[in-house]
N, CA and C atoms of all chains as a GROMACS GRO file, in nm:
protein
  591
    1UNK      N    1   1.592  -1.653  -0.062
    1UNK     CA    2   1.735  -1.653  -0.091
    1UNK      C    3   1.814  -1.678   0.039
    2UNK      N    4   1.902  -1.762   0.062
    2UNK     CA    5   1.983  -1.774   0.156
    2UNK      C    6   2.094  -1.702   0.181
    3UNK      N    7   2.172  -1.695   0.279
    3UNK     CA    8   2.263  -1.606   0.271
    3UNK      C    9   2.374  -1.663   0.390
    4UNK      N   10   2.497  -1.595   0.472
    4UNK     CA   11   2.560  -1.608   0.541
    4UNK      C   12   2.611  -1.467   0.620
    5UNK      N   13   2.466  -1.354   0.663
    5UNK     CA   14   2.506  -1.276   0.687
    5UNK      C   15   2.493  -1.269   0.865
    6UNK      N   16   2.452  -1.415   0.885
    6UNK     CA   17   2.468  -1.441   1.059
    6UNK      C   18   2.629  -1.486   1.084
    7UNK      N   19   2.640  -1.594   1.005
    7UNK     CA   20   2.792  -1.622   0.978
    7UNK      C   21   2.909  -1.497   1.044
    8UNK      N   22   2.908  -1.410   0.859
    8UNK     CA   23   2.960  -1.295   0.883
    8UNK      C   24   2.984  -1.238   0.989
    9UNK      N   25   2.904  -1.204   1.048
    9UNK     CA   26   2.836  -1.104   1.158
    9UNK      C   27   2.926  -1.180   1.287
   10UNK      N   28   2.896  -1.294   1.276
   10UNK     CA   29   2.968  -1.359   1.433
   10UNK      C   30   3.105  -1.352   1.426
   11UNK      N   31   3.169  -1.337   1.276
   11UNK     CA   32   3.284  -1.341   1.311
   11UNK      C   33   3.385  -1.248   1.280
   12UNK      N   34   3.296  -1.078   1.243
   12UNK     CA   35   3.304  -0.957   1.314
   12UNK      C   36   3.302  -0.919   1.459
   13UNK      N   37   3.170  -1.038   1.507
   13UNK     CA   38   3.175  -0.984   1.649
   13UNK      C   39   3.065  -0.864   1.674
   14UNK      N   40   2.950  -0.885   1.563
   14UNK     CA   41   2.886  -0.742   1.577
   14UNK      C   42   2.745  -0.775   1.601
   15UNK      N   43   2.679  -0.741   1.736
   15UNK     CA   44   2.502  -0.764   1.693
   15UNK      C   45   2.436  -0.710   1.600
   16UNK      N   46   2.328  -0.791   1.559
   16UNK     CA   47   2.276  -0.740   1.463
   16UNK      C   48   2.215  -0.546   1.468
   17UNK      N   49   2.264  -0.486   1.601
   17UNK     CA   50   2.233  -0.340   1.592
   17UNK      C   51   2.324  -0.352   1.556
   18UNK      N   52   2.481  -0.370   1.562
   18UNK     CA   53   2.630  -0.330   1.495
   18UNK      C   54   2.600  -0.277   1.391
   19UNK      N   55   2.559  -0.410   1.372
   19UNK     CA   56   2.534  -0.416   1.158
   19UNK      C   57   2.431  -0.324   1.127
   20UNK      N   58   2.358  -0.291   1.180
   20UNK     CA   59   2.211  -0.211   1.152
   20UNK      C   60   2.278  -0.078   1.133
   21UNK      N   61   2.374  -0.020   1.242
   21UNK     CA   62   2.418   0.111   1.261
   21UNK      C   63   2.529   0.138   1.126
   22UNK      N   64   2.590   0.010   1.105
   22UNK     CA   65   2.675   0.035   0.994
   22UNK      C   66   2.606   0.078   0.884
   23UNK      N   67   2.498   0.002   0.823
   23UNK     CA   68   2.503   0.012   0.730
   23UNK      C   69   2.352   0.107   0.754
   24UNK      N   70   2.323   0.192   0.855
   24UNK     CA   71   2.222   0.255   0.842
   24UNK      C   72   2.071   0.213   0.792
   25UNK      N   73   2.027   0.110   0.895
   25UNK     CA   74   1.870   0.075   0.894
   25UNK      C   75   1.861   0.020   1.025
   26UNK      N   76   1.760  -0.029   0.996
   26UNK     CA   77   1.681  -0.045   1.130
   26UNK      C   78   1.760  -0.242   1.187
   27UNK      N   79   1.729  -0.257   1.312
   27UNK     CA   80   1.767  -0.410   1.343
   27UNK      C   81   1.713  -0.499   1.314
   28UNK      N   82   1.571  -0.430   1.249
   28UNK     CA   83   1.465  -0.543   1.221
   28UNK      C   84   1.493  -0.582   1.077
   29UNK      N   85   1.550  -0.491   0.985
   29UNK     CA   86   1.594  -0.509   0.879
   29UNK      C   87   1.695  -0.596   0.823
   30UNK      N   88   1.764  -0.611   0.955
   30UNK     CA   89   1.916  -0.701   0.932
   30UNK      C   90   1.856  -0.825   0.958
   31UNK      N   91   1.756  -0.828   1.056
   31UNK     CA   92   1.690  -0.996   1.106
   31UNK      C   93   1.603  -0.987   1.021
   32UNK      N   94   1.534  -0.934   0.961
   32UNK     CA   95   1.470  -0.948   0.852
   32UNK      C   96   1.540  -1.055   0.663
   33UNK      N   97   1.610  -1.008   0.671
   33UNK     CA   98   1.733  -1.036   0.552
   33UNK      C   99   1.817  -1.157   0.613
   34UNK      N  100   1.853  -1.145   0.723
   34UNK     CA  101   1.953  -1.281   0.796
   34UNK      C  102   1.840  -1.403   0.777
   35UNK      N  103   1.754  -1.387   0.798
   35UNK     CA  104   1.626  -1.494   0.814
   35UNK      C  105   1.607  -1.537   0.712
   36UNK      N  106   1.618  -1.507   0.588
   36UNK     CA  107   1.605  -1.461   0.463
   36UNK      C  108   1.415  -1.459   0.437
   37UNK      N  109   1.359  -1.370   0.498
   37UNK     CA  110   1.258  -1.319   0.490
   37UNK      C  111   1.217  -1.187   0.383
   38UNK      N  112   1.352  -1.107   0.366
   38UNK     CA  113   1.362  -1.025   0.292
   38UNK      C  114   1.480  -1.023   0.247
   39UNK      N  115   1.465  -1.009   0.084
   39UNK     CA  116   1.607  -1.027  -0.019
   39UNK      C  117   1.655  -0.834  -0.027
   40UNK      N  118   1.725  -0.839   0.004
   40UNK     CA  119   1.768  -0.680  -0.008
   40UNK      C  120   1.799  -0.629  -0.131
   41UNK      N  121   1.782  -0.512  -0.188
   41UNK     CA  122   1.805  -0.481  -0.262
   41UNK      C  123   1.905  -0.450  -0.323
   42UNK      N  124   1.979  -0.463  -0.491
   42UNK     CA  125   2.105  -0.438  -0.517
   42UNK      C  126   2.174  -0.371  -0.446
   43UNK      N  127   2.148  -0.232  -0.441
   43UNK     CA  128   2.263  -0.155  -0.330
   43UNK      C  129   2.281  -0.177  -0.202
   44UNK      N  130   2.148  -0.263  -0.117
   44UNK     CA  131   2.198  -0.281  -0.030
   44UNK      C  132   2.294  -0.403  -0.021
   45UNK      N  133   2.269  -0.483  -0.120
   45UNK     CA  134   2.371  -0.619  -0.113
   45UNK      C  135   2.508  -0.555  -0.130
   46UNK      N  136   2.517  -0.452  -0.231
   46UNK     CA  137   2.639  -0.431  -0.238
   46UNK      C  138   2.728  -0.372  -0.137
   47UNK      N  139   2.634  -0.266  -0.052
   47UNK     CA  140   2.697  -0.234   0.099
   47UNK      C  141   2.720  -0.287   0.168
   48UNK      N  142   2.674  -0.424   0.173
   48UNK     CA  143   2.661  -0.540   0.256
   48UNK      C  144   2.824  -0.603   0.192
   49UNK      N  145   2.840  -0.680   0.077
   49UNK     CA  146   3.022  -0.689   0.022
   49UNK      C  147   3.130  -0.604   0.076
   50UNK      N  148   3.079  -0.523   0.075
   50UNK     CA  149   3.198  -0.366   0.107
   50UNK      C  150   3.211  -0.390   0.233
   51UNK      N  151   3.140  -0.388   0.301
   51UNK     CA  152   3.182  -0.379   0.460
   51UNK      C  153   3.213  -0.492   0.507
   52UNK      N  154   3.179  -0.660   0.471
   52UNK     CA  155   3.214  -0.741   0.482
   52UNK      C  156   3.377  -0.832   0.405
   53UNK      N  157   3.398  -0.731   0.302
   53UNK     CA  158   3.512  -0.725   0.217
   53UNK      C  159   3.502  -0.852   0.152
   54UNK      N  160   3.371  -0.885   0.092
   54UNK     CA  161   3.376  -1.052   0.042
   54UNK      C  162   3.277  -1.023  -0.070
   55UNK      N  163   3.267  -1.091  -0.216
   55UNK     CA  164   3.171  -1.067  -0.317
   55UNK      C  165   3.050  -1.130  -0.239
   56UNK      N  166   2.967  -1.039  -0.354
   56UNK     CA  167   2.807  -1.080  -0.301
   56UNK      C  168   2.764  -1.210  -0.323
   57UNK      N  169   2.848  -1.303  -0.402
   57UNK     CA  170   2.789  -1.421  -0.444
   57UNK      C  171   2.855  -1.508  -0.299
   58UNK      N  172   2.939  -1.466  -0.204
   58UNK     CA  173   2.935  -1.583  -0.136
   58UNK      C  174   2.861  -1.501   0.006
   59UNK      N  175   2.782  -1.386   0.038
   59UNK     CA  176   2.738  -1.335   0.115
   59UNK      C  177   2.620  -1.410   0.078
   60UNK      N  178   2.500  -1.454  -0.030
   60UNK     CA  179   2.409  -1.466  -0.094
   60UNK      C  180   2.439  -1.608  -0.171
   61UNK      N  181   2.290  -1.657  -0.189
   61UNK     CA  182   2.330  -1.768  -0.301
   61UNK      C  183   2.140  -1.796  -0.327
   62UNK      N  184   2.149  -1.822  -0.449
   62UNK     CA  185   1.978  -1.809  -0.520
   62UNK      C  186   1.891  -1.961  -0.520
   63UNK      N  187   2.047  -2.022  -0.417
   63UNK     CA  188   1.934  -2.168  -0.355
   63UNK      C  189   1.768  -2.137  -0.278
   64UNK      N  190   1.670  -2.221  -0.271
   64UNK     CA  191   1.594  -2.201  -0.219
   64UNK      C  192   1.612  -2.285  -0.121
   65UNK      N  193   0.771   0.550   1.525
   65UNK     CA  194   0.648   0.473   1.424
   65UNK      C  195   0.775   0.348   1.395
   66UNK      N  196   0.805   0.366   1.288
   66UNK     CA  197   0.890   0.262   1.198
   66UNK      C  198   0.992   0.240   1.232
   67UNK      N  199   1.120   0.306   1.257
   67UNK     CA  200   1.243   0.285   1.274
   67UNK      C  201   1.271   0.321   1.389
   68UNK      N  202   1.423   0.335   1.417
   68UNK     CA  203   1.491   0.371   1.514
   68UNK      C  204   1.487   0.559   1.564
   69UNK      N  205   1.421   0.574   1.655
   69UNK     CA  206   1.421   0.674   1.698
   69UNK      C  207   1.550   0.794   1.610
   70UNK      N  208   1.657   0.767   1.625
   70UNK     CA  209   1.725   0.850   1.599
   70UNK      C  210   1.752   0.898   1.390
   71UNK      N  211   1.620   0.812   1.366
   71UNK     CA  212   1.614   0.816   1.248
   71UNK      C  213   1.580   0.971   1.199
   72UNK      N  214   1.670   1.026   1.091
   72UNK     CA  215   1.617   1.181   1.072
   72UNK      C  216   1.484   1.177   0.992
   73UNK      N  217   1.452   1.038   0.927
   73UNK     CA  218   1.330   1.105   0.831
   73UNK      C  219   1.210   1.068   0.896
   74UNK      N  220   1.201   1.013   1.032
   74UNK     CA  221   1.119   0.979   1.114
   74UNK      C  222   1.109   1.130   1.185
   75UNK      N  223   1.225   1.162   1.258
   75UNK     CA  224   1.168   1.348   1.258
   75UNK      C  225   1.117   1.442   1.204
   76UNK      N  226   1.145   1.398   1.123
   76UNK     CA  227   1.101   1.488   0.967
   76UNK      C  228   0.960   1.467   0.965
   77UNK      N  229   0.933   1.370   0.968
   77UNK     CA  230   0.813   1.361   0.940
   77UNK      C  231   0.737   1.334   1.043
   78UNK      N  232   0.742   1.334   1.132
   78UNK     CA  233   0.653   1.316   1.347
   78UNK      C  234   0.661   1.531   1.291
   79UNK      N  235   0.789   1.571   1.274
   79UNK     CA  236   0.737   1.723   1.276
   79UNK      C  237   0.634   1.786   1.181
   80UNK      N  238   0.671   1.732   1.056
   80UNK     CA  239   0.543   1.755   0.953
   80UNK      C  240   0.413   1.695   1.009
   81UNK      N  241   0.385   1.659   1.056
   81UNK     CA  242   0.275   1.572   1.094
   81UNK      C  243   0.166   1.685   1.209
   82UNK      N  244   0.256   1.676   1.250
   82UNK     CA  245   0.248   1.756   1.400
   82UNK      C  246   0.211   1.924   1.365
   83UNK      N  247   0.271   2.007   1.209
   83UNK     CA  248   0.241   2.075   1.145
   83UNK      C  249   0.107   2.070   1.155
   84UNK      N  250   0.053   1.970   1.025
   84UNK     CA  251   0.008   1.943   0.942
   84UNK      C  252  -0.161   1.971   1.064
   85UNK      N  253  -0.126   1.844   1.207
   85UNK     CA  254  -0.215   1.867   1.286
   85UNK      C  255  -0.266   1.970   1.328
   86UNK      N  256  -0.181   2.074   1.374
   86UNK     CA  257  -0.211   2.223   1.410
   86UNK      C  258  -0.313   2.251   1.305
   87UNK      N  259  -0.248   2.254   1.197
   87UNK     CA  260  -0.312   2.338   1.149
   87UNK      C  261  -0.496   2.282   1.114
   88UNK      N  262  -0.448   2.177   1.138
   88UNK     CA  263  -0.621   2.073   1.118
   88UNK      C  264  -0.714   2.098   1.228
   89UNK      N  265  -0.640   2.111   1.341
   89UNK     CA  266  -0.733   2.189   1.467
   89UNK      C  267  -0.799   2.344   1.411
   90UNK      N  268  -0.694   2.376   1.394
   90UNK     CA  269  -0.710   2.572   1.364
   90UNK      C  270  -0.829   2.568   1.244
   91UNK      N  271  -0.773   2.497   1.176
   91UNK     CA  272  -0.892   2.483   1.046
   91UNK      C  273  -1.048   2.450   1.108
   92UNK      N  274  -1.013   2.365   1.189
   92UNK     CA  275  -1.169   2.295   1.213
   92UNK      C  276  -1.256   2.431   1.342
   93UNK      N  277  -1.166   2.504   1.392
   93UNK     CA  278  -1.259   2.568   1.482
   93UNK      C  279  -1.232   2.677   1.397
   94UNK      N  280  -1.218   2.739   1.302
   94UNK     CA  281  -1.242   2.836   1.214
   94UNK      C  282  -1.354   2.807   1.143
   95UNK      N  283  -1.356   2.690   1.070
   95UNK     CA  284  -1.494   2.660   1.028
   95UNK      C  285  -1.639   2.646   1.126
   96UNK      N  286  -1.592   2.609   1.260
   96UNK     CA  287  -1.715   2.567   1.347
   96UNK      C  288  -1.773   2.713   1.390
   97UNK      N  289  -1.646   2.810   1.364
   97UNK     CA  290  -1.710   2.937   1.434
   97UNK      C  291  -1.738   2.998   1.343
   98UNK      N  292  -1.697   2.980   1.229
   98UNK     CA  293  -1.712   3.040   1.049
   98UNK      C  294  -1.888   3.015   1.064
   99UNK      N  295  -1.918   2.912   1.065
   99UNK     CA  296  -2.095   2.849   1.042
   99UNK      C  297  -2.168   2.891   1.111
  100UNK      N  298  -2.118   2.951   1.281
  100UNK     CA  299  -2.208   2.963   1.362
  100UNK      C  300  -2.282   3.105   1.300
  101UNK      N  301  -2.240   3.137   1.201
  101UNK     CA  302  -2.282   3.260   1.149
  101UNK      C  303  -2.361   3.196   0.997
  102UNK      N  304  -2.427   3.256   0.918
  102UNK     CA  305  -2.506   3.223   0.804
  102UNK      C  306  -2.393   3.239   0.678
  103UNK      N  307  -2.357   3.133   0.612
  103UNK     CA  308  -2.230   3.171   0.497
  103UNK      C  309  -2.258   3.118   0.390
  104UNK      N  310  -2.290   3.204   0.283
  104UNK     CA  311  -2.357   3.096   0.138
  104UNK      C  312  -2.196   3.138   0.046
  105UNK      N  313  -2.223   3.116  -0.061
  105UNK     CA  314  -2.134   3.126  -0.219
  105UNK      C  315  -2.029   3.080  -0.174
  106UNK      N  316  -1.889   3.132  -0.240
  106UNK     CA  317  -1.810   3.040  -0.287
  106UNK      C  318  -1.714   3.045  -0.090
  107UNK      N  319  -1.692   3.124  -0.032
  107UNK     CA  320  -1.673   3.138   0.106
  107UNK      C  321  -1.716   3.030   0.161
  108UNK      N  322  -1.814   2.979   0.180
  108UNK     CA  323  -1.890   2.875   0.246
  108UNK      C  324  -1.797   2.700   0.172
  109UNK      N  325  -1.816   2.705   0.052
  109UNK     CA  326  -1.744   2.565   0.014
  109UNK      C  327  -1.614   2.622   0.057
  110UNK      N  328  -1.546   2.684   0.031
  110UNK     CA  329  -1.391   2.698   0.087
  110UNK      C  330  -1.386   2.685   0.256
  111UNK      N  331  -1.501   2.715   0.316
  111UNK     CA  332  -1.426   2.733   0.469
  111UNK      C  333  -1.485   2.539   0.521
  112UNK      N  334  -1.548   2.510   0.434
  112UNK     CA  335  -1.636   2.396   0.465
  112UNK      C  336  -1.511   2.258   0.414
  113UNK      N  337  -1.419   2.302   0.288
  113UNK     CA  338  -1.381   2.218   0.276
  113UNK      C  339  -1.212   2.281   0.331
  114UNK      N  340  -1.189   2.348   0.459
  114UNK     CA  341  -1.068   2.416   0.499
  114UNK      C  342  -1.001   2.277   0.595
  115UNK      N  343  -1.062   2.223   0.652
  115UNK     CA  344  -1.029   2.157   0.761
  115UNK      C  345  -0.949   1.992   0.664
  116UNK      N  346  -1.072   1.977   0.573
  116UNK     CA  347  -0.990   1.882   0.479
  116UNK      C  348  -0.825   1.859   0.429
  117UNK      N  349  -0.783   2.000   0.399
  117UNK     CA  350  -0.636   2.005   0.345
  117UNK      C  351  -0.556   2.001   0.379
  118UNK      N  352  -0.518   1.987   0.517
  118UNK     CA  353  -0.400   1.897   0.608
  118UNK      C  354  -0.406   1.749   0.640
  119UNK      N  355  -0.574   1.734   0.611
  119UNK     CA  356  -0.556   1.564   0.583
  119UNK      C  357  -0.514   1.517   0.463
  120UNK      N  358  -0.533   1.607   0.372
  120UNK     CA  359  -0.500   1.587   0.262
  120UNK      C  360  -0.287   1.567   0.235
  121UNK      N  361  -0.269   1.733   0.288
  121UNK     CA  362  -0.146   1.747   0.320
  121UNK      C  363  -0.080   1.592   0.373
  122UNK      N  364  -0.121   1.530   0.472
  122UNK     CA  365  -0.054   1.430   0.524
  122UNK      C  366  -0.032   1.338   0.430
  123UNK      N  367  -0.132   1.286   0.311
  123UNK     CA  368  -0.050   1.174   0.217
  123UNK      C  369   0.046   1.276   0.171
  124UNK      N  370   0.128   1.380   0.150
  124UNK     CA  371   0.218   1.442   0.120
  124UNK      C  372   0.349   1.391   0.162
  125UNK      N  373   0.251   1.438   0.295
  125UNK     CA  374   0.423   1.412   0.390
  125UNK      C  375   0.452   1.262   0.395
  126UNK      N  376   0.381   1.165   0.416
  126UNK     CA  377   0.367   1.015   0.387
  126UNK      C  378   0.473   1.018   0.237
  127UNK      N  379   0.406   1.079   0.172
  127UNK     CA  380   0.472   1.036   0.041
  127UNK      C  381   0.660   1.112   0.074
  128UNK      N  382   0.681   1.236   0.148
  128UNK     CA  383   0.830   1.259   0.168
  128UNK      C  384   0.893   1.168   0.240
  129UNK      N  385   0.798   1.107   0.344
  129UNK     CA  386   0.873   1.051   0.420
  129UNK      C  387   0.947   0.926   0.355
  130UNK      N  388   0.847   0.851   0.279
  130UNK     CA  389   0.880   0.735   0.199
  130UNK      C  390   1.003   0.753   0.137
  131UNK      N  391   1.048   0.871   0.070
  131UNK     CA  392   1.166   0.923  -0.020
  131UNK      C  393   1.280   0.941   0.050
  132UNK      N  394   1.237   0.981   0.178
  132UNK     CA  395   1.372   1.017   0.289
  132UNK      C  396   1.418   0.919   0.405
  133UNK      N  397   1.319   0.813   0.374
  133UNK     CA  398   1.376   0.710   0.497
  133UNK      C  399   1.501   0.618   0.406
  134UNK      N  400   1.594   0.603   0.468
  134UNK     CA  401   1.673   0.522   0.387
  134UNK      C  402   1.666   0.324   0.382
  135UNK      N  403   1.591   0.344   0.516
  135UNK     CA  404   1.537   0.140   0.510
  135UNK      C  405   1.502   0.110   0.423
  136UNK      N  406   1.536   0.061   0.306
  136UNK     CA  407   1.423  -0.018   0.217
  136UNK      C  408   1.327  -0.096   0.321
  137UNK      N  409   1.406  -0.152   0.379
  137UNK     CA  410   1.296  -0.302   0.444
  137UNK      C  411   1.161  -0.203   0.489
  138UNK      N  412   1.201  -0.095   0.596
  138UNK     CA  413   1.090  -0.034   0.666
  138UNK      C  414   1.027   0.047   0.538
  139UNK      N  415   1.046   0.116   0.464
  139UNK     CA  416   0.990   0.164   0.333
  139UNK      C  417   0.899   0.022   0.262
  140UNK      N  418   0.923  -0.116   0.258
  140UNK     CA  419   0.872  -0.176   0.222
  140UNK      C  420   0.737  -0.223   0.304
  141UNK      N  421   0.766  -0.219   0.434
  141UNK     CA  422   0.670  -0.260   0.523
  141UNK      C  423   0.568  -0.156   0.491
  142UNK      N  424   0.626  -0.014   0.500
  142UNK     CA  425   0.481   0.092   0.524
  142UNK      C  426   0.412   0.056   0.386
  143UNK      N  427   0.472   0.054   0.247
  143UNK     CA  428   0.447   0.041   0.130
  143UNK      C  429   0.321  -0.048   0.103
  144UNK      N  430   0.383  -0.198   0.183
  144UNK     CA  431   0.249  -0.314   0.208
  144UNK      C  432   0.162  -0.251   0.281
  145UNK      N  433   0.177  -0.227   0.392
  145UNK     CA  434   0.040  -0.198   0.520
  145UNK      C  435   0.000  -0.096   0.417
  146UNK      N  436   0.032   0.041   0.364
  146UNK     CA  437  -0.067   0.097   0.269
  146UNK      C  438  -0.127   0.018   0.223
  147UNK      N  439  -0.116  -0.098   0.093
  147UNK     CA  440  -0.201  -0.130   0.007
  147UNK      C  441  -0.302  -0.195   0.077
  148UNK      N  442  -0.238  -0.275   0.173
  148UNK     CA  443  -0.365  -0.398   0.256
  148UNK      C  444  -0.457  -0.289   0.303
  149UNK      N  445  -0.404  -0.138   0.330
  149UNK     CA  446  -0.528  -0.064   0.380
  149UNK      C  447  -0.611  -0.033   0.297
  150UNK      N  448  -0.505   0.011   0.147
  150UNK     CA  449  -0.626   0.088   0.068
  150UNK      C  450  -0.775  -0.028   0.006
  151UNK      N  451  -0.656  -0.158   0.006
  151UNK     CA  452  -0.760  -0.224  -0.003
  151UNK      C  453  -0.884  -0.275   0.089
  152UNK      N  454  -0.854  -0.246   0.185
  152UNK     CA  455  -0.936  -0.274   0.301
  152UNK      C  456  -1.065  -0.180   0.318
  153UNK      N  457  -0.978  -0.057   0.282
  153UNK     CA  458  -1.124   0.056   0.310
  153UNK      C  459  -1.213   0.077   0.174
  154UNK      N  460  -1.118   0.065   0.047
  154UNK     CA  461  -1.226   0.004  -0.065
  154UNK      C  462  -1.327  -0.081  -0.041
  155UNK      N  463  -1.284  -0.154   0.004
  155UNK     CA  464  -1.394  -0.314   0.030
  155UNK      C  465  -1.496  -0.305   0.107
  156UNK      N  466  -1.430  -0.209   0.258
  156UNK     CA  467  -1.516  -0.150   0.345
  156UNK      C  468  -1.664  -0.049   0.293
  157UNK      N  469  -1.623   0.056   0.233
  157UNK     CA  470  -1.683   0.134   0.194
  157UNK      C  471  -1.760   0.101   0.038
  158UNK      N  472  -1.704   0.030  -0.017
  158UNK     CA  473  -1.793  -0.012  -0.071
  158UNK      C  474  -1.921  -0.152  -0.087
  159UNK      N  475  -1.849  -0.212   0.009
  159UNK     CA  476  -1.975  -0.283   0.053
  159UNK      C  477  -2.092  -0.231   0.118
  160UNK      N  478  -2.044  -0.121   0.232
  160UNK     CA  479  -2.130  -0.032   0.294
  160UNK      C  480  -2.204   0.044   0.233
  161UNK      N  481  -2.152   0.099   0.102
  161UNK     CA  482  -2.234   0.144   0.015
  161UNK      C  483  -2.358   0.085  -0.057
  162UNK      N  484  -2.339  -0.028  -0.078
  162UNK     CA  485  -2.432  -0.121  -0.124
  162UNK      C  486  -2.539  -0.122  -0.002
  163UNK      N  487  -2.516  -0.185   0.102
  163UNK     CA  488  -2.553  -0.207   0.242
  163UNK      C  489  -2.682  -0.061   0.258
  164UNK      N  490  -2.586   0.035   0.190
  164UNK     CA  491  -2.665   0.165   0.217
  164UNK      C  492  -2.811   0.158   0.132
  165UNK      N  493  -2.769   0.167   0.035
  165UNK     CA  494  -2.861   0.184  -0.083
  165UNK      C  495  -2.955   0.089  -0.066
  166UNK      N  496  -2.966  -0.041  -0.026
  166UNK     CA  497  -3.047  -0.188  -0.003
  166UNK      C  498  -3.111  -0.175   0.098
  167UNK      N  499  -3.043  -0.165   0.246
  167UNK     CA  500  -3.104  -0.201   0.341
  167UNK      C  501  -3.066  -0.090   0.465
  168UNK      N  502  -3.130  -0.099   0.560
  168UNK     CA  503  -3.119  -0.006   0.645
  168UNK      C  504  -2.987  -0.043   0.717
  169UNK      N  505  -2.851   0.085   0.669
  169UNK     CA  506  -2.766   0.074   0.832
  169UNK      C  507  -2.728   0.200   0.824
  170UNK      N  508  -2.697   0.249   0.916
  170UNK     CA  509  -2.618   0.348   0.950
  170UNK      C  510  -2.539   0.467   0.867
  171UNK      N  511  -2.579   0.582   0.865
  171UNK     CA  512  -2.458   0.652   0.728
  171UNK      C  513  -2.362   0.635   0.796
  172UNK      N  514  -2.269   0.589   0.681
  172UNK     CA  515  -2.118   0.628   0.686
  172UNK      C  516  -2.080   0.710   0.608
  173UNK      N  517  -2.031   0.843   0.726
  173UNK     CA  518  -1.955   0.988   0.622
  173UNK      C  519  -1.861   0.980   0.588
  174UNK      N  520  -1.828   1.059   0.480
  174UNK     CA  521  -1.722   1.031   0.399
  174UNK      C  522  -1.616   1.046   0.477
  175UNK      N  523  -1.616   1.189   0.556
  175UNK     CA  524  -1.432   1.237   0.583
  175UNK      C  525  -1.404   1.159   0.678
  176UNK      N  526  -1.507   1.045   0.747
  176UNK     CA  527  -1.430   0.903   0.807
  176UNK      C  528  -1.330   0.803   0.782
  177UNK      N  529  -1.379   0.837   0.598
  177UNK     CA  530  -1.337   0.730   0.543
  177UNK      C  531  -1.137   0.722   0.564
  178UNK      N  532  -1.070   0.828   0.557
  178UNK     CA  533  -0.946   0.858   0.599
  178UNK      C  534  -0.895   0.832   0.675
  179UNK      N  535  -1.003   0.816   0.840
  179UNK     CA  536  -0.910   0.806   0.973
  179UNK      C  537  -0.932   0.639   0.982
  180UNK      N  538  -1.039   0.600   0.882
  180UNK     CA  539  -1.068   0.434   0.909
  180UNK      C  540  -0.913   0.427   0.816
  181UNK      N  541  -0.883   0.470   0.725
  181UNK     CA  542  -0.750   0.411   0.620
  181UNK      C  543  -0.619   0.394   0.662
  182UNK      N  544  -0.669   0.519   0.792
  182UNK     CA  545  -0.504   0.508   0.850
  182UNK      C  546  -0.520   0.419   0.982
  183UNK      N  547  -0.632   0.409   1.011
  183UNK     CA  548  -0.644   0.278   1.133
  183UNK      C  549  -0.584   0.181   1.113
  184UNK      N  550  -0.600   0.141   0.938
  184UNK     CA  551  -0.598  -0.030   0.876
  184UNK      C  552  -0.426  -0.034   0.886
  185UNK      N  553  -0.368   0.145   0.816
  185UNK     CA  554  -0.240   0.109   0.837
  185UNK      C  555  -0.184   0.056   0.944
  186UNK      N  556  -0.240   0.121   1.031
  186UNK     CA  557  -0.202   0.125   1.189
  186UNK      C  558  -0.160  -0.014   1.225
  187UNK      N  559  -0.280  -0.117   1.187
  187UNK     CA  560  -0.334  -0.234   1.260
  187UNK      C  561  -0.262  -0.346   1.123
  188UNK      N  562  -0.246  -0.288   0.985
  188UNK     CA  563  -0.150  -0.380   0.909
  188UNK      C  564   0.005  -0.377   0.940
  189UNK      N  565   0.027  -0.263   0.936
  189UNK     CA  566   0.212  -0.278   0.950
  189UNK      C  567   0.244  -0.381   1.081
  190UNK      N  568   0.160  -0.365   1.193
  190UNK     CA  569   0.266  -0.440   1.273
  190UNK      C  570   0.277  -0.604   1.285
  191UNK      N  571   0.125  -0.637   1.189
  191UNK     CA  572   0.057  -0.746   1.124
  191UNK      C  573   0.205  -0.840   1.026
  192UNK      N  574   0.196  -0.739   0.961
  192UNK     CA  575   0.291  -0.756   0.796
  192UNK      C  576   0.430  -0.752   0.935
  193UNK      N  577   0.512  -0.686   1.002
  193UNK     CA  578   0.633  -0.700   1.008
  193UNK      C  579   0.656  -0.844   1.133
  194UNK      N  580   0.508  -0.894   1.178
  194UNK     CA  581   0.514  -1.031   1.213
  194UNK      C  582   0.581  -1.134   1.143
  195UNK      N  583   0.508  -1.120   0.977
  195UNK     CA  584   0.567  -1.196   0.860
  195UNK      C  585   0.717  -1.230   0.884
  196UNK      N  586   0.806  -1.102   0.892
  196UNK     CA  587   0.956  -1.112   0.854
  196UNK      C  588   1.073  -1.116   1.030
  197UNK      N  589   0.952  -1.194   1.137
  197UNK     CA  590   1.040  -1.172   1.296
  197UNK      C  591   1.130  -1.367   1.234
   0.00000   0.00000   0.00000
């Protein structure tokens, strides 16, 4: 699954620990998911909208 | 191990662990000094299988820890490196078993079979979180 959560992120201004600490996991988890190596799970996508203040469909998209 | 140091369920569980160890020492020289003496009936299987139940204890705490870490991702990693282990020491031990019964090698004791399971974890997780750099 692709996503735009490097995007995001740069234009917060936050390393990927920023984001790790926000949303409580690890850094490997955020480069894990940015890579799209790992699809996160509903709640975490949805924590991921909230703090980014944008729906999950343009954080995410089910292109391969 | 898994996460970020300041993780609480990583304390949680380095302290259960660390429990769990004590008491696996204490157990094992209770039994070594338990035997040095002659011990039959039901005393003897209990002090024989005493040292066992903090290894046992530890898939416990394995299993709290899993519940209390909040990473999915790192919950997912340990989740894999388990199975690649359990499958690993299945395969192990039972080929060896065969190996046994057929041809001449070496016994392999059982209460090995545990510290080989958590080796595989050891040597899968950091395997598996190569996958997702």
């Amino acid at each position: 699954m692709k996503n735009q959560l490097r995007v995001l992120r740069a234009q917060m201004g936050w390393s990927q620990a920023d984001l790790a600490d926000r949303l409580e996991v690890s850094r490997q988890s955020i480069n894990a998911i940015e890579t799209g190596k790992y699809d996160p799970s509903l709640p975490l996508a949805f924590k991921l909208a909230r703090l980014f203040e944008t729906p999950i469909e343009q954080i995410f998209s089910d292109e391969e | 191990m898994l996460c970020t140091p300041k993780n609480p369920a990583i304390h949680r569980y380095t302290y259960r662990l660390l429990v769990a160890m004590s008491f696996y020492i204490a157990f094992i020289v209770v039994a070594v000094y338990a035997f040095r003496e002659h011990i039959t009936g039901p005393l003897a299987y209990l002090l024989a299988a005493l040292p066992a139940l903090p290894i046992v204890a530890m898939l416990a705490i394995i299993g709290l820890y899993l519940a209390e870490e909040k990473d999915e991702f790192q919950r997912n990693v340990l989740v894999q490196s388990i199975l690649w282990a359990v499958g690993a020491t299945l395969s192990f031990t039972t080929i060896w078993g065969f190996l046994e019964l057929f041809v001449a090698v070496p016994h392999f004791d059982l209460y090995l079979v545990f510290p080989l399971f958590w080796g595989l974890v050891g040597v899968a997780s950091p395997l598996l979180k190569r996958r997702y750099r």
